[in-house]
Backbone as CSV, one residue per row, in Angstrom:
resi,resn,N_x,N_y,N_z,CA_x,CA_y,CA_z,C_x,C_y,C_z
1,UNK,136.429,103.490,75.101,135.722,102.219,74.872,134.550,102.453,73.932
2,UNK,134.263,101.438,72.873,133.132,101.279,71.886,131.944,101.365,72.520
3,UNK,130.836,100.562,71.860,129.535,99.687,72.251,130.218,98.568,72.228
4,UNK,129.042,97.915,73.273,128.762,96.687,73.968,128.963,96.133,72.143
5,UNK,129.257,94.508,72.010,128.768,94.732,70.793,127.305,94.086,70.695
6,UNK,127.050,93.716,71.683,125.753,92.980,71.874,124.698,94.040,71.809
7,UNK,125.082,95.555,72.255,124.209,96.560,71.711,124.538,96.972,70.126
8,UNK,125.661,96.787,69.911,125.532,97.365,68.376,124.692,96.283,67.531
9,UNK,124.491,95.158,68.012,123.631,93.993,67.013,122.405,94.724,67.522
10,UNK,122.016,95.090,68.654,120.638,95.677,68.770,120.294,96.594,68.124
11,UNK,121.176,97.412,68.206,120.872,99.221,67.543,121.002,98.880,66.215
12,UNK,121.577,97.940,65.472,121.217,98.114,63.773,120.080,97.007,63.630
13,UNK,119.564,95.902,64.388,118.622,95.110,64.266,117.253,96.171,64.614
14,UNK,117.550,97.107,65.337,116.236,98.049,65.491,116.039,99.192,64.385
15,UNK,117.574,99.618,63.975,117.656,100.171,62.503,117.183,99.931,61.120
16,UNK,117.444,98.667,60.783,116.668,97.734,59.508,114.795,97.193,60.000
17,UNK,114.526,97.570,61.635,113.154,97.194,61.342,112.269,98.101,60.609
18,UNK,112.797,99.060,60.604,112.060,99.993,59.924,110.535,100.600,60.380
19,UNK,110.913,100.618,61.601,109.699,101.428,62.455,110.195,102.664,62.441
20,UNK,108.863,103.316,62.746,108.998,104.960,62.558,109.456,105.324,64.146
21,UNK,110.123,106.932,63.481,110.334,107.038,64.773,109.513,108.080,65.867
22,UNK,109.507,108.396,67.093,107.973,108.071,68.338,107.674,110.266,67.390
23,UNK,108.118,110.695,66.551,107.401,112.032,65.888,106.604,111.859,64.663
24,UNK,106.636,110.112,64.434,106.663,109.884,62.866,104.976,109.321,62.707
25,UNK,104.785,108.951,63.709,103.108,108.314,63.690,102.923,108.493,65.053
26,UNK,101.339,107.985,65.120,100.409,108.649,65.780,100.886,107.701,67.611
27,UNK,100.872,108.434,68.388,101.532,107.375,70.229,100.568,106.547,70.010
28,UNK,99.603,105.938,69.357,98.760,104.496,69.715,99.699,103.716,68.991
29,UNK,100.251,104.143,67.555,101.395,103.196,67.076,102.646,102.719,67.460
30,UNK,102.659,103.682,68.003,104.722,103.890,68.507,104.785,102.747,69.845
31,UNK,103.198,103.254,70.885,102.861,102.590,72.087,102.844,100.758,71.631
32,UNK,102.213,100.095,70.139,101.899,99.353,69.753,103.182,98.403,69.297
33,UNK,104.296,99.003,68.798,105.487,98.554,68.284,106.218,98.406,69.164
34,UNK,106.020,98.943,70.525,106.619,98.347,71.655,106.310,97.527,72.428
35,UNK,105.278,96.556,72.261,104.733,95.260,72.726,105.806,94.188,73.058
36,UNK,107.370,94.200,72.351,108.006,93.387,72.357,109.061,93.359,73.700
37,UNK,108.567,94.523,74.127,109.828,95.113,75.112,110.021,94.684,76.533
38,UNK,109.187,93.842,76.327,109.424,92.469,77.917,109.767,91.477,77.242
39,UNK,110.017,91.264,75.770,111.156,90.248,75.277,112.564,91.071,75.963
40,UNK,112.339,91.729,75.624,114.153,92.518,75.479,114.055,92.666,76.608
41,UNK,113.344,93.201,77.788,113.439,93.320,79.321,114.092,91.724,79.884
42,UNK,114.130,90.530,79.353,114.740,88.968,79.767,114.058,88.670,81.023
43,UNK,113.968,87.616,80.312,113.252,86.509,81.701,113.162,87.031,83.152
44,UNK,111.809,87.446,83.472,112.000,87.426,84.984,112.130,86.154,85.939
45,UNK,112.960,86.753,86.957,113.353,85.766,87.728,112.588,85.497,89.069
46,UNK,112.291,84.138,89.493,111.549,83.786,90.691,112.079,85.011,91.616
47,UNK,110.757,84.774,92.603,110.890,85.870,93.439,109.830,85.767,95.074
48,UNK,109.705,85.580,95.839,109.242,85.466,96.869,107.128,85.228,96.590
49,UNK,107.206,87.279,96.321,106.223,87.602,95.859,105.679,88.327,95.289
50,UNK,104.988,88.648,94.439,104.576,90.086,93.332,103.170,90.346,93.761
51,UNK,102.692,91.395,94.218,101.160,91.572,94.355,100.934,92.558,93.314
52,UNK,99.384,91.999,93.112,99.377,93.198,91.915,98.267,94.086,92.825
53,UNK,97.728,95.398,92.544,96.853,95.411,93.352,96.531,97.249,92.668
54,UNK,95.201,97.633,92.980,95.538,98.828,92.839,95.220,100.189,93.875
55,UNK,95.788,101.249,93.830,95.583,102.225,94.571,94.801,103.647,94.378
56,UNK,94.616,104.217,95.544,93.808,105.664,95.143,94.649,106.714,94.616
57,UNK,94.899,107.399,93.442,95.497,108.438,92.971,94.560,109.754,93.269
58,UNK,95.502,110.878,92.555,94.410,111.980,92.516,93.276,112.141,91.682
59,UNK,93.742,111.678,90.786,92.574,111.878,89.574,91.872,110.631,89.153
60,UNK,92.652,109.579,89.676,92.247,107.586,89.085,93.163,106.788,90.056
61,UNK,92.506,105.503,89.914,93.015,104.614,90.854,94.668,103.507,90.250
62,UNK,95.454,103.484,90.294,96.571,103.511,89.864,96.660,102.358,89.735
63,UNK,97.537,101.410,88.974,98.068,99.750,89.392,99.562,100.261,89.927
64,UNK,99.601,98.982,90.681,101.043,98.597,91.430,101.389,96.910,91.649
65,UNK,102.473,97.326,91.582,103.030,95.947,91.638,104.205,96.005,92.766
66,UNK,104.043,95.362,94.008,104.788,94.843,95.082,105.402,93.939,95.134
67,UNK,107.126,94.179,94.828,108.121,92.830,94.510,108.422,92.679,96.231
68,UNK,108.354,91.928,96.873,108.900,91.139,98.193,109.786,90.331,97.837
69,UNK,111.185,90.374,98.246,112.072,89.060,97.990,112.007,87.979,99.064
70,UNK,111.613,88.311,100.027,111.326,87.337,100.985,110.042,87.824,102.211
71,UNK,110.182,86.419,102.876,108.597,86.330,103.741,108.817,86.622,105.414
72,UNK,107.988,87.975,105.768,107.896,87.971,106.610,108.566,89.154,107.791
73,UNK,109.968,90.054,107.094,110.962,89.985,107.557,110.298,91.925,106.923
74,UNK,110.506,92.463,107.701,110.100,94.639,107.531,111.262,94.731,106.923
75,UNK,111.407,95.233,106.033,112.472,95.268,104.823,112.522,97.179,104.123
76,UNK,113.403,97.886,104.067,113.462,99.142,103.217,112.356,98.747,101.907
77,UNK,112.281,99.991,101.053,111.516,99.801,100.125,111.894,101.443,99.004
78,UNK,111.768,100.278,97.836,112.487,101.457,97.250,111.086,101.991,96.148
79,UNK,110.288,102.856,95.886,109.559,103.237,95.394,109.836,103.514,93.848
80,UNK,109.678,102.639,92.847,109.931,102.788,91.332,109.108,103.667,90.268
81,UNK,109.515,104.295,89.684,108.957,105.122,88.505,109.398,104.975,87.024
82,UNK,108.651,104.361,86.524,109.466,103.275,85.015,109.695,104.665,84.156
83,UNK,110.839,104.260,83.771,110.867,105.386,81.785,110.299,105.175,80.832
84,UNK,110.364,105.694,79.791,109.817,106.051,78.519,109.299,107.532,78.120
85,UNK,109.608,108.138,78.416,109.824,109.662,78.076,108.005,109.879,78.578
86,UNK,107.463,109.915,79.487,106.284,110.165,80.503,104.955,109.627,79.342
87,UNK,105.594,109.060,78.257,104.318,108.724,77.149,104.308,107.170,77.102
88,UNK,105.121,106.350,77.073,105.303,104.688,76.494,105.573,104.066,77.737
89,UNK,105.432,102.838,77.657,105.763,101.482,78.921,105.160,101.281,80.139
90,UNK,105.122,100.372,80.520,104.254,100.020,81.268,104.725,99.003,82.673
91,UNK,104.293,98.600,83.622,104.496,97.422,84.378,105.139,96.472,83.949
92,UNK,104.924,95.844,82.718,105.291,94.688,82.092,106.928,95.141,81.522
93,UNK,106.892,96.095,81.215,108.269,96.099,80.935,109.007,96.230,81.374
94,UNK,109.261,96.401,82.595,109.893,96.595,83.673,110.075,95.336,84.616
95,UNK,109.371,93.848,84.460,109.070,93.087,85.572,110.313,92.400,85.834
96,UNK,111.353,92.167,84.877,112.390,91.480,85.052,113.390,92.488,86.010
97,UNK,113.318,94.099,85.956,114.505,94.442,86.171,114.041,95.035,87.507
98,UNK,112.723,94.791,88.058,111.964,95.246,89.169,112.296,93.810,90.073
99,UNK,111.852,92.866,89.714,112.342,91.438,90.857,114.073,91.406,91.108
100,UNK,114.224,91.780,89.923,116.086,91.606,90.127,117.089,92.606,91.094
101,UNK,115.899,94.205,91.324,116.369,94.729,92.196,116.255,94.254,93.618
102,UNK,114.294,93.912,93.733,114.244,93.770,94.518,115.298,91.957,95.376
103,UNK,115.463,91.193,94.888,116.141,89.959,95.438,117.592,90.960,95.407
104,UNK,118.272,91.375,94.827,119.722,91.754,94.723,120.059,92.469,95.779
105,UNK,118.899,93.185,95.896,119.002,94.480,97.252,117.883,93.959,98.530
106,UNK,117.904,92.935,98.761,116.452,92.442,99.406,115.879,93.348,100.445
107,UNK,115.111,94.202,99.512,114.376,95.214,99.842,113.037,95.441,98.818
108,UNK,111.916,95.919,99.527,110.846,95.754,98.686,110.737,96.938,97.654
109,UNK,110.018,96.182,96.305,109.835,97.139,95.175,108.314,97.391,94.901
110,UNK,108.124,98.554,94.946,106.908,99.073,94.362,106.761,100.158,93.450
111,UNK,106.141,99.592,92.434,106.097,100.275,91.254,105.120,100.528,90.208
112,UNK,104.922,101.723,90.110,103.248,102.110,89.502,103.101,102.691,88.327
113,UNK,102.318,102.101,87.568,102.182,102.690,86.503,101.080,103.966,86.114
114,UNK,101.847,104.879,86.716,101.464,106.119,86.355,100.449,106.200,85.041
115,UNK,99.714,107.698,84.787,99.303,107.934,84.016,100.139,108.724,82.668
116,UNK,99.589,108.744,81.566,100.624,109.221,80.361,100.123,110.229,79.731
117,UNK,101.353,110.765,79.309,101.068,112.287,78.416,100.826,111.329,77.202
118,UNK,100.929,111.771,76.013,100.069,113.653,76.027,98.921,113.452,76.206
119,UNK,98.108,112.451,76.660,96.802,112.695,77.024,96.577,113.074,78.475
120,UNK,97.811,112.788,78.943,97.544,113.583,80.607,99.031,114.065,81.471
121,UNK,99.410,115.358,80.398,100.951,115.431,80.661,100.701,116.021,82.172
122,UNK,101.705,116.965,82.551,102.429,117.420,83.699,101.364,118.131,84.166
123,UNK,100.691,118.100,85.232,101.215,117.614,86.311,100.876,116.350,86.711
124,UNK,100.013,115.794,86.415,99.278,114.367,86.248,100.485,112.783,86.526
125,UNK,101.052,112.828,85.604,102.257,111.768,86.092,102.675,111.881,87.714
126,UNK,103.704,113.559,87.865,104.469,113.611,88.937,103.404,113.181,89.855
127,UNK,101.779,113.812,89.901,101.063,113.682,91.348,100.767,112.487,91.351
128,UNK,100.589,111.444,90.356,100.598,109.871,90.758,101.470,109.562,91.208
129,UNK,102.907,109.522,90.674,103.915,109.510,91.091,104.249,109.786,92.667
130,UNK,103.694,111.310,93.089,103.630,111.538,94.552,102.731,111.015,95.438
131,UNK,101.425,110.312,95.051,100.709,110.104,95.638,101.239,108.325,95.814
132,UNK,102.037,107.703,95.219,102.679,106.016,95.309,103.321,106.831,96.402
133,UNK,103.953,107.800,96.664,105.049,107.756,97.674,104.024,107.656,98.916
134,UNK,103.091,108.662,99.162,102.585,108.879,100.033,101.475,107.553,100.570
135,UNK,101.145,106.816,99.191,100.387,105.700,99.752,101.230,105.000,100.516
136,UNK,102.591,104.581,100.351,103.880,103.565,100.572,104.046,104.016,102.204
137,UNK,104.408,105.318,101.936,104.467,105.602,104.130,103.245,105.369,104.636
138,UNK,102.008,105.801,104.441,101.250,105.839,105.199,100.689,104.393,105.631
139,UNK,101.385,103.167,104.372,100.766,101.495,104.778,101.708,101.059,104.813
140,UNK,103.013,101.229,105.275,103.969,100.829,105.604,104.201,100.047,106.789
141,UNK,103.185,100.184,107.457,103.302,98.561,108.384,102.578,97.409,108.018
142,UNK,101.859,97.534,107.525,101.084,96.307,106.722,101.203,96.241,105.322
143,UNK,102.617,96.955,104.697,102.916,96.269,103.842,104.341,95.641,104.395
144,UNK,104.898,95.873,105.905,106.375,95.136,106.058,107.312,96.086,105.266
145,UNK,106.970,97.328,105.858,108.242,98.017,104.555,108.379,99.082,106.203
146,UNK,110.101,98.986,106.586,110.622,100.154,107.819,110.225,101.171,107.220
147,UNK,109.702,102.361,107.739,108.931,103.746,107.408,109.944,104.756,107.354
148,UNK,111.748,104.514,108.007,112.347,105.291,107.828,113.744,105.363,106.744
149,UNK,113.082,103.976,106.105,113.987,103.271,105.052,113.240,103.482,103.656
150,UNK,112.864,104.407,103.156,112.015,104.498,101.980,112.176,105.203,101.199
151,UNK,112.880,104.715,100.184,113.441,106.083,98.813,112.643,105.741,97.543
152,UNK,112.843,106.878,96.402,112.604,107.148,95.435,113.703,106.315,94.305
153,UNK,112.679,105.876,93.270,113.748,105.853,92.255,112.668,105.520,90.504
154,UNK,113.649,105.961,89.732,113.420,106.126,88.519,114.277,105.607,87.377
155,UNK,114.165,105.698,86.151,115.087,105.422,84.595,114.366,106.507,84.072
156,UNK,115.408,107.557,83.327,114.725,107.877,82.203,113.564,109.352,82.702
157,UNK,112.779,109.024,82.632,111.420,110.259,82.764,110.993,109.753,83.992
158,UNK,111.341,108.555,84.157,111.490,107.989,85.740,112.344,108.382,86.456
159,UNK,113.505,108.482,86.078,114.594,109.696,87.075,114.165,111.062,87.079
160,UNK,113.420,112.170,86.090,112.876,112.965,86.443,111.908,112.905,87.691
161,UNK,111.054,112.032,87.142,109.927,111.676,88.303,110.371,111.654,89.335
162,UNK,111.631,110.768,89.616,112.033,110.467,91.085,112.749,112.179,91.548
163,UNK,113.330,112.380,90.855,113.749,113.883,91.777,113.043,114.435,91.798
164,UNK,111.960,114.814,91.431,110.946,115.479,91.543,110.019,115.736,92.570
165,UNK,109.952,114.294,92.762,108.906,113.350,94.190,110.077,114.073,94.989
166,UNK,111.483,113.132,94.907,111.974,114.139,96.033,111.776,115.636,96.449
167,UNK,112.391,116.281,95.714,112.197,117.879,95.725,110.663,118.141,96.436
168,UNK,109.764,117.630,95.814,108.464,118.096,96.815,108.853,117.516,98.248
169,UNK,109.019,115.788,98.418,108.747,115.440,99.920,109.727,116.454,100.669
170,UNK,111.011,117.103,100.051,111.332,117.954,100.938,110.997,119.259,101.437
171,UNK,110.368,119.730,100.512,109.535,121.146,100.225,108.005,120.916,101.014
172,UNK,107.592,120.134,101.388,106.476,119.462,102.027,106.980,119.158,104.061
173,UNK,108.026,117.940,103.767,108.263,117.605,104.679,106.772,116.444,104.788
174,UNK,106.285,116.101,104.252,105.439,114.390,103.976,106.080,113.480,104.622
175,UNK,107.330,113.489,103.574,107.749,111.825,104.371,109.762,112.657,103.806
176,UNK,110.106,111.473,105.485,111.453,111.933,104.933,112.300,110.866,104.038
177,UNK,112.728,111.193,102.771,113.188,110.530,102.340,114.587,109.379,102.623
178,UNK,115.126,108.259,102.048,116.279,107.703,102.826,117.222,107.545,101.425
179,UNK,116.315,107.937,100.029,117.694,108.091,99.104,116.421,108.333,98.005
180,UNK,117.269,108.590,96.868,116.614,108.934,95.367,117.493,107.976,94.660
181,UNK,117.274,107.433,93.987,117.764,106.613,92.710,117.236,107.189,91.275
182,UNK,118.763,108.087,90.645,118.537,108.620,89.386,119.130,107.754,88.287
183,UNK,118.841,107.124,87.429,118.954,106.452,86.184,118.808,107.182,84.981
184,UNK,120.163,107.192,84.654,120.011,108.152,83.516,118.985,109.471,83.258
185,UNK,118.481,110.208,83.938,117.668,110.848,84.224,117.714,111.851,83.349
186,UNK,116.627,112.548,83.117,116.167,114.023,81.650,115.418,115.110,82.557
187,UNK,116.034,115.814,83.636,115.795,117.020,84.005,116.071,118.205,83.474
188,UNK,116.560,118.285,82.592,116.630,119.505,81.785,116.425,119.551,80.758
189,UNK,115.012,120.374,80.187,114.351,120.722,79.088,114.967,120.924,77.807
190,UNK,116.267,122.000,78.059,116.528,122.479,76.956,117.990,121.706,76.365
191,UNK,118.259,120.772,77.055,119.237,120.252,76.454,120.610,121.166,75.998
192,UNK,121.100,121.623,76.804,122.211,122.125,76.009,123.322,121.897,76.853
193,UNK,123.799,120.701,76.590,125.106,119.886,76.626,125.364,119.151,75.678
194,UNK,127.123,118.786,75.527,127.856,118.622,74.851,127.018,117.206,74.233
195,UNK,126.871,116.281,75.318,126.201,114.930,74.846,125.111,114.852,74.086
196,UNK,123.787,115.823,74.388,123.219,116.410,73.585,123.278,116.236,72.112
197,UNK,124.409,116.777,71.624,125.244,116.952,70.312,125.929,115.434,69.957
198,UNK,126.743,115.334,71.147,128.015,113.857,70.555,127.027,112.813,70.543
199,UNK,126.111,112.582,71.081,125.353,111.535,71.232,123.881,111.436,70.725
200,UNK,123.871,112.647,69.661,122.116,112.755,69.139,121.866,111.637,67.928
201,UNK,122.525,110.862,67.308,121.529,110.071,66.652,122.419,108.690,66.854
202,UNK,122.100,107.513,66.586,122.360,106.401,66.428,123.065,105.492,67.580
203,UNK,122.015,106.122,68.669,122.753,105.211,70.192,121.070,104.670,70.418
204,UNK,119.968,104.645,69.806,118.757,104.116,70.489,117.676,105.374,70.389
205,UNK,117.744,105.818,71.829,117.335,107.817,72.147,117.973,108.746,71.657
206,UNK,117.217,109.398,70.647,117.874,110.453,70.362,117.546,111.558,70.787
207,UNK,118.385,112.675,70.551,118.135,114.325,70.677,116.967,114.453,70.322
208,UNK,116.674,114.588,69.342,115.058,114.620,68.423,113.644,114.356,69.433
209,UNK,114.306,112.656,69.756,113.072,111.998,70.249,112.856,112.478,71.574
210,UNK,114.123,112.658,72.024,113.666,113.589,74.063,113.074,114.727,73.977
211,UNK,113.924,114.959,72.825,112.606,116.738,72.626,111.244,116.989,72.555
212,UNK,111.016,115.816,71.803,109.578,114.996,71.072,109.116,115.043,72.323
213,UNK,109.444,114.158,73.516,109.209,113.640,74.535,108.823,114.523,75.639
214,UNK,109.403,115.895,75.938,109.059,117.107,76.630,108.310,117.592,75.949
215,UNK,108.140,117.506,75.108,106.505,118.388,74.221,105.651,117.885,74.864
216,UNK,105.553,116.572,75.004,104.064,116.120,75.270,104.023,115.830,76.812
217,UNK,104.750,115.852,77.430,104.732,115.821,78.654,104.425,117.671,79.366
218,UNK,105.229,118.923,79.010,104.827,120.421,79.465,103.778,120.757,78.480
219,UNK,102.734,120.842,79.113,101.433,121.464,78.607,101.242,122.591,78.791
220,UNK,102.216,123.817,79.570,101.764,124.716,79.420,103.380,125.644,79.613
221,UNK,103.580,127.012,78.989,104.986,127.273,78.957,105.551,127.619,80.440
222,UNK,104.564,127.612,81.426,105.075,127.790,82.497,105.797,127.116,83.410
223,UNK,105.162,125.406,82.896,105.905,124.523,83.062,107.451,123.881,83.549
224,UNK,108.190,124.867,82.449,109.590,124.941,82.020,110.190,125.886,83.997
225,UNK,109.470,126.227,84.467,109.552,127.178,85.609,109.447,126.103,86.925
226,UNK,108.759,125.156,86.994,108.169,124.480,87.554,109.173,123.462,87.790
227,UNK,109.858,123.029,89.170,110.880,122.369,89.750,110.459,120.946,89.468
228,UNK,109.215,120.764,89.684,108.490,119.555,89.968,108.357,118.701,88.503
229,UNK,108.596,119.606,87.348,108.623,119.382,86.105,109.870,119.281,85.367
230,UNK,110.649,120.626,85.847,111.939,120.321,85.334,112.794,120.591,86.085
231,UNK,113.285,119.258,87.168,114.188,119.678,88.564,115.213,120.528,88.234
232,UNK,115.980,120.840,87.466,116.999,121.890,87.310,116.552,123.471,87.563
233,UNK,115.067,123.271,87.426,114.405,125.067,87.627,114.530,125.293,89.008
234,UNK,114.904,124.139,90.083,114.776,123.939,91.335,115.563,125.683,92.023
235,UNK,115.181,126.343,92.650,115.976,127.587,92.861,117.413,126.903,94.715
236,UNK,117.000,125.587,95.264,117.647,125.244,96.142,117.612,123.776,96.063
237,UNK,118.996,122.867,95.989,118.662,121.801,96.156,119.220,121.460,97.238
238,UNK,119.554,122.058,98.580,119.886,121.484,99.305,118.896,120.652,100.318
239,UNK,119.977,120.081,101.782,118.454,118.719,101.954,117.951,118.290,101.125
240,UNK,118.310,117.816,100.049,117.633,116.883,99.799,117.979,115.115,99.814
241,UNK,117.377,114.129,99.843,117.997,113.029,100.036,118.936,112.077,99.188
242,UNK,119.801,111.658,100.268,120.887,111.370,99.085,120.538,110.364,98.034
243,UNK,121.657,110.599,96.796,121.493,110.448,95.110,122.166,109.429,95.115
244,UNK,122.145,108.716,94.590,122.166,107.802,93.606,122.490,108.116,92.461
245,UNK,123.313,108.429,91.099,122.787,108.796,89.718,124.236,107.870,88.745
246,UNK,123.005,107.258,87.689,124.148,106.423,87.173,123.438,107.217,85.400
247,UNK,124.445,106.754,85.098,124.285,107.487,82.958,125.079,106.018,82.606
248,UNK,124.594,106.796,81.127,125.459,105.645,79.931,126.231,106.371,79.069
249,UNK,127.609,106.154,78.596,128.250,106.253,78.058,127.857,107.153,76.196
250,UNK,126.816,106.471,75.682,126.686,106.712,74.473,124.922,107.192,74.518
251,UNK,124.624,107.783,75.116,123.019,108.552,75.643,123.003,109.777,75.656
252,UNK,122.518,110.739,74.823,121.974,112.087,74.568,122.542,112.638,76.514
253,UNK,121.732,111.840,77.355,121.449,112.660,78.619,122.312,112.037,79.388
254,UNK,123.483,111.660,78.796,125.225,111.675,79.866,125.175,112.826,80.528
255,UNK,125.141,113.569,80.074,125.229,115.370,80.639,123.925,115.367,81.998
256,UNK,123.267,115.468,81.375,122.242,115.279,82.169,122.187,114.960,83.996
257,UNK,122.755,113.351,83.801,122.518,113.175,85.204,124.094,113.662,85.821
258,UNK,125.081,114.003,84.766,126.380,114.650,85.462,126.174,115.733,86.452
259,UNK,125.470,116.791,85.377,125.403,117.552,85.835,124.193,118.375,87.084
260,UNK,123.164,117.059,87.462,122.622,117.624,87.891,123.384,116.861,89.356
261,UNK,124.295,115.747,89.128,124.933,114.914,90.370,125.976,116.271,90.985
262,UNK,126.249,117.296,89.806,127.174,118.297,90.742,126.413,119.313,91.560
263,UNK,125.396,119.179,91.086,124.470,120.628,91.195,123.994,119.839,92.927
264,UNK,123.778,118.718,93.029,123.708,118.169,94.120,124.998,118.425,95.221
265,UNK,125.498,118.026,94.977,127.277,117.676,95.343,127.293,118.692,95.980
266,UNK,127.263,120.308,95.227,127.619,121.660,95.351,126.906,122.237,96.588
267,UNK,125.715,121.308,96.579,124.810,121.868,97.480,124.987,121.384,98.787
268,UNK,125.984,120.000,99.298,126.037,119.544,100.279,124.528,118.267,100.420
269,UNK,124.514,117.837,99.419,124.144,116.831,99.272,124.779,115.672,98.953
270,UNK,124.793,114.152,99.728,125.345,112.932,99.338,124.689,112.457,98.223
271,UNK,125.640,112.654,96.982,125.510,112.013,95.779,126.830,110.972,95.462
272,UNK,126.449,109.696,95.110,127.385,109.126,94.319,126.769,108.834,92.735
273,UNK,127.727,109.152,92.453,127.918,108.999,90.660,128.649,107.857,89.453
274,UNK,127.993,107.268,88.735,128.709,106.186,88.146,128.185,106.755,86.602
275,UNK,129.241,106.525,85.776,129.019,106.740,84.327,129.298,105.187,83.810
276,UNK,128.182,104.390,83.095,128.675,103.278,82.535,129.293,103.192,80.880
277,UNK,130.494,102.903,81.042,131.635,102.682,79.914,130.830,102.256,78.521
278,UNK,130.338,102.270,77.634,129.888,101.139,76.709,128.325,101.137,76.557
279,UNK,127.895,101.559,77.085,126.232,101.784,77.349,125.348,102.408,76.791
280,UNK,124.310,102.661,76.345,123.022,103.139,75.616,122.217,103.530,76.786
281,UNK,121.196,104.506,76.321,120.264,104.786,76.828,119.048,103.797,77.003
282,UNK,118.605,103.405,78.046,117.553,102.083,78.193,118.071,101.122,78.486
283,UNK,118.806,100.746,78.736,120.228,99.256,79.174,119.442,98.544,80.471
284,UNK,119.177,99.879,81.399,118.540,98.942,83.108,117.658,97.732,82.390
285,UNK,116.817,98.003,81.264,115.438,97.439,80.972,115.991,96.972,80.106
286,UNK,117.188,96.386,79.559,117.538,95.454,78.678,118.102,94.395,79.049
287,UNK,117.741,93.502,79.840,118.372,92.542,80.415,118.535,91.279,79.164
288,UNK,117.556,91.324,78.493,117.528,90.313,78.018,118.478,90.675,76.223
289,UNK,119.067,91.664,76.589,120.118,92.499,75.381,121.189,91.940,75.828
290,UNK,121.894,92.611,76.654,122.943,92.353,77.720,123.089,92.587,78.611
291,UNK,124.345,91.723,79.395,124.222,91.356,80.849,124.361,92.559,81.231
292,UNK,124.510,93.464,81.585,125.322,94.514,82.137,123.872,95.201,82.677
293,UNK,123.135,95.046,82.016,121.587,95.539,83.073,121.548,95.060,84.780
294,UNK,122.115,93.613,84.199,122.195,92.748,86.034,123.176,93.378,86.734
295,UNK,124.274,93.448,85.956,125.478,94.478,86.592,124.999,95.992,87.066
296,UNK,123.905,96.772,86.310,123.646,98.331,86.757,122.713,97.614,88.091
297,UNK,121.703,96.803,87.944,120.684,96.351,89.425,121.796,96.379,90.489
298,UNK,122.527,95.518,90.124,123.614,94.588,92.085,123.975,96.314,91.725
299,UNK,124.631,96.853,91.638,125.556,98.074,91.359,124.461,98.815,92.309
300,UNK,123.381,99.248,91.783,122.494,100.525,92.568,121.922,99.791,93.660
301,UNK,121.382,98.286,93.837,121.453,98.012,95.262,122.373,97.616,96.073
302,UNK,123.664,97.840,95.790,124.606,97.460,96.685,124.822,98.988,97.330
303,UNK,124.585,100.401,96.191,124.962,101.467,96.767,123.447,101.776,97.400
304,UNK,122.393,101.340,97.777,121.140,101.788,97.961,121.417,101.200,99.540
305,UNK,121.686,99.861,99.625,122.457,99.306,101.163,123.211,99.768,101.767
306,UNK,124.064,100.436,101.115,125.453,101.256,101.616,124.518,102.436,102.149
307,UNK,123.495,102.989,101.513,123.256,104.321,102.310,122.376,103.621,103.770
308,UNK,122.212,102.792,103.712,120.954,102.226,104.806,121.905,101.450,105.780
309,UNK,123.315,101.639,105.118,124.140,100.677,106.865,123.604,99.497,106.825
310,UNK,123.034,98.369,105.896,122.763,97.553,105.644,123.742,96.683,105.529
């Protein structure tokens, strides 16, 4: 199967704009040319309730945004970590495909906008990142969220994030997890898979630009060692909570979440795996591109219910 063709009008309408690409000018520009990207994220849809509100991190006080699909009722809660390679996007770009989980899967969404490299790479993201998890259990009765229904999830540098968070809460024992949600996910640094290659220029993300993208996120070479940074360095993944992991078809990091769904698998971990036919890298957050974003949401909360006996 091709592209969508509703992505190929995207990918050459983003081709002729003639923006540089995120190695070519300075991240206040690259950050600036993406202002449009809650156009392309599509209309968010009514929703119970959104709180905005913010929290204590390690280093700064974080924003969050609490999707409730309905009133009243202790609901799972799935803990979100947006993509953009740990440098670009924000809350806003995400708001359409954050209400749509949460009503589809009626379960609550919370989702924080971390801090960004390269002005505050690794470890800085993951411990915001860990510290949303840990705020989420510990106010979990007065936010109406069951305390033993509470997973991780991510897109992108957001699926790093989310295995990551996992891998510690299990290495910790904090909180026990009830699933991870991997989205196309970039746990491995060095890239060396086939997709890598078949899929490095003219799908959106390229080879180039993920590379770009781990520069500024490992600040130091030890990094590359560091599980919490690059889950594949993980020396055990067993226990850990079950996966979730979906890819796209025409995305540098197909390989990626394949192979880290076996590396799971192998270990006696519950992973299910979906590769989408036709797809680009960034699709969850393209709703307003094509439909098939609404199709990946019902898809990962129907399997996010399935793990909860819901």
């Amino acid at each position: 199967m091709g592209l969508k063709p509703e992505l190929v009008a995207f990918l050459q309408a983003r081709s002729e704009s003639g923006l540089p690409e995120v190695w070519q000018a300075p991240v206040s520009t690259i950050r600036k040319n993406l202002e449009n990207r809650a156009v392309q994220s599509g209309e968010p849809e009514k929703i119970y309730e959104v709180i905005h509100r913010y929290i204590p991190g390690p280093t700064a006080d974080l924003p969050v945004r609490i999707y409730r699909p309905v009133r009243g009722a202790v609901l799972p809660a799935l803990v979100f970590f947006h993509g953009g390679g740990w440098v670009l996007n924000n809350l806003d770009s995400y708001e359409q495909a954050m209400r749509s989980l949460a009503n589809k899967g009626q379960f609550v969404v919370v989702a924080v906008n971390y801090q960004k490299a390269p002005e505050l790479p690794f470890p800085i993201p993951f411990d915001d990142c860990y510290a949303t998890l840990l705020w989420v259990a510990a106010n979990s009765q007065s936010l109406g969220i069951e305390p033993t229904q509470i997973g991780v999830g991510g897109d992108s540098a957001g699926g790093n994030l989310a295995a990551a968070v996992a891998l510690k809460a299990r290495d910790t024992a904090d909180v026990s997890l009830a699933f991870q949600l991997l989205i196309y996910p970039c746990n491995d640094n060095e890239m060396n898979y086939d997709s890598a290659y078949n899929n490095a220029t003219g799908y959106g993300l390229s080879t180039q630009a993920m590379k770009w993208f781990w520069q500024q996120y490992l600040s130091k070479k030890s990094d590359v060692k560091n599980p919490y940074a690059v889950p594949v360095a993980a020396k055990d993944f067993s226990n850990l909570a079950p996966a979730i992991i979906t890819t796209a078809e025409f995305d540098p990091l197909l390989d990626d979440g394949y192979i880290y769904a076996e590396l799971l698998r192998k270990s006696g971990v519950q992973t299910a795996y979906r590769e989408y036919d036709g797809m680009i890298h960034g699709y969850f957050s393209l709703a307003g591109i094509t439909p098939e974003a609404n199709v990946l949401h019902q898809h990962v909360a129907d399997e996010i219910n399935a793990l909860l006996a819901r």
